[in-house]
C-alpha positions as CSV (number, residue, x, y, z in Angstrom):
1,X,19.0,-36.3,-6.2
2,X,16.9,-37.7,-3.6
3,X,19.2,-39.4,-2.2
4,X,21.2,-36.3,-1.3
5,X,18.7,-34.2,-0.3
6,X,17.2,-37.2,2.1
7,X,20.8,-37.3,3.6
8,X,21.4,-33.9,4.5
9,X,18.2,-33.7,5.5
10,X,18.8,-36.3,7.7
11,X,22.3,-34.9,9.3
12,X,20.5,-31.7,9.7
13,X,18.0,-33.0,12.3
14,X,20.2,-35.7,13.3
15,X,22.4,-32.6,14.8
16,X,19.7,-30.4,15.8
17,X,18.0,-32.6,17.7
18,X,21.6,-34.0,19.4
19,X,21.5,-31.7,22.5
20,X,25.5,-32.4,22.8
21,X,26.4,-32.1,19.6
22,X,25.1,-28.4,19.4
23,X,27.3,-27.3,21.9
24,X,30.3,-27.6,19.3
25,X,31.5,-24.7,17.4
26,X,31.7,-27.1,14.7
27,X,28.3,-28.1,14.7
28,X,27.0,-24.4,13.3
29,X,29.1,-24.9,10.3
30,X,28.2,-27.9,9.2
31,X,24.4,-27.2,9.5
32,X,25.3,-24.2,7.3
33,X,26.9,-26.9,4.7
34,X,24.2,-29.5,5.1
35,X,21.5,-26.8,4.4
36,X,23.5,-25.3,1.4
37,X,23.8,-28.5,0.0
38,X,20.1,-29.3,0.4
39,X,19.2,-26.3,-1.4
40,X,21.5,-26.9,-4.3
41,X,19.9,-30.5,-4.3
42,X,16.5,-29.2,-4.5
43,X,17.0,-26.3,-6.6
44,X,20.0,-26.4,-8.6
45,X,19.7,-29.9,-9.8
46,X,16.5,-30.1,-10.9
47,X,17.3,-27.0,-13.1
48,X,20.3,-28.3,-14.2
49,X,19.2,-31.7,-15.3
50,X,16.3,-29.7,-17.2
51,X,18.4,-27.3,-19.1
52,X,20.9,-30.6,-19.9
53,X,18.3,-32.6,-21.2
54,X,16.4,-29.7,-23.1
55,X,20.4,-28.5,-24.4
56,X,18.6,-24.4,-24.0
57,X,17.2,-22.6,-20.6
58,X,13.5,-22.6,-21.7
59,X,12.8,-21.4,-18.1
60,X,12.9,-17.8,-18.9
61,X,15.1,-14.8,-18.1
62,X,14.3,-14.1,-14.5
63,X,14.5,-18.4,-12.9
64,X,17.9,-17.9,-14.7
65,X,19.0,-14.9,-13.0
66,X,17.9,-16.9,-9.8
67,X,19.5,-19.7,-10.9
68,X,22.8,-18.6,-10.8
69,X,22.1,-16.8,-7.8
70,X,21.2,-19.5,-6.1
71,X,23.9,-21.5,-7.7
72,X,27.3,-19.3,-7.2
73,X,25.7,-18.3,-3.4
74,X,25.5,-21.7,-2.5
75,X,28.7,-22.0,-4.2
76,X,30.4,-20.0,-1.7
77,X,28.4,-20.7,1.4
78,X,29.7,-24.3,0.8
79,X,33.0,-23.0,0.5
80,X,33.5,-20.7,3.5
81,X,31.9,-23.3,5.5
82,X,34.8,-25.9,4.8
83,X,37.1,-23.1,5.4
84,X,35.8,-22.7,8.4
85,X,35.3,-25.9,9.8
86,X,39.3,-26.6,8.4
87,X,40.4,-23.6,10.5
88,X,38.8,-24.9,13.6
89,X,39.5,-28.2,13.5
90,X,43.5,-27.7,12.9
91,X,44.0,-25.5,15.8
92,X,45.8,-27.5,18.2
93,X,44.0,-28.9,20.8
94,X,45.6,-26.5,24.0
95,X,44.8,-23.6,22.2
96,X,41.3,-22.4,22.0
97,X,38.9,-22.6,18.9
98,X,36.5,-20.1,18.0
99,X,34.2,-18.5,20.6
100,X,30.2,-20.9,20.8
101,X,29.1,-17.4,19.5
102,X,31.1,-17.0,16.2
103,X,30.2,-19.5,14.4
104,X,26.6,-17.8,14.3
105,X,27.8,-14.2,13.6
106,X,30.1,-16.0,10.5
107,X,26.6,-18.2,9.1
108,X,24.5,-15.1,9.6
109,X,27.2,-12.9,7.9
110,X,27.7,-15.7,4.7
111,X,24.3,-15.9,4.1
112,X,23.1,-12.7,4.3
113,X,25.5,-11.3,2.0
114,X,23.6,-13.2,-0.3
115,X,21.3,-10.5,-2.2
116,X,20.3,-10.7,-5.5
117,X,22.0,-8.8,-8.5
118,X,20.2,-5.7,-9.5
119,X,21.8,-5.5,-12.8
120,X,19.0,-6.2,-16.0
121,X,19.4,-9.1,-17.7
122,X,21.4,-9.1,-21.3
């Protein structure tokens, strides 16, 4: 687990702090993925391994609503991401990508439709 979360945590300064690098449309997306990925490394696993080795979720009813929050949001962050970074990087090279400003719209959209159920618990 430490392992993962040191390397996206290293690709995610490595591309901030690359001045040319964040001038690619491509760029945005992966950030979103690296970040997505580091929070499913520091959150998810933990509580993963812990509910494995204990074979019950001990951790009460409301860190399991977050959990799978957490989990099926990062779930489809990671997801759209790769979609998007698929869709941009098989366009054909004469034909323009997406617009420097869309890929922020798209990230802001993704994970801000990440809200919380409001349903009780079973």
């Amino acid at each position: 687990m430490l392992r993962h979360r040191t390397g996206n945590l290293v690709t995610t300064v490595a591309l901030l702090m690359h001045p040319k690098l964040r001038g690619h449309v491509t760029t945005m997306f992966v950030l979103s993925l690296c970040v997505s990925d580091l929070l499913f490394c520091s959150i998810n696993l933990p509580l993963t391994a812990n509910r494995y080795i204990q074979q019950h979720w001990g951790l009460g009813p409301s860190l399991c609503q977050m959990f799978a929050f957490i989990f099926y949001g990062n779930e489809a962050v990671s997801l759209l991401s790769m979609v998007a970074i698929t869709i941009n990087r098989t366009k054909p090279r004469h034909q323009r990508g997406f617009s420097p400003q869309y890929p922020i719209v798209v990230t802001h959209h993704v994970h801000g439709r990440r809200t919380p159920p409001d349903y009780p618990l079973p």
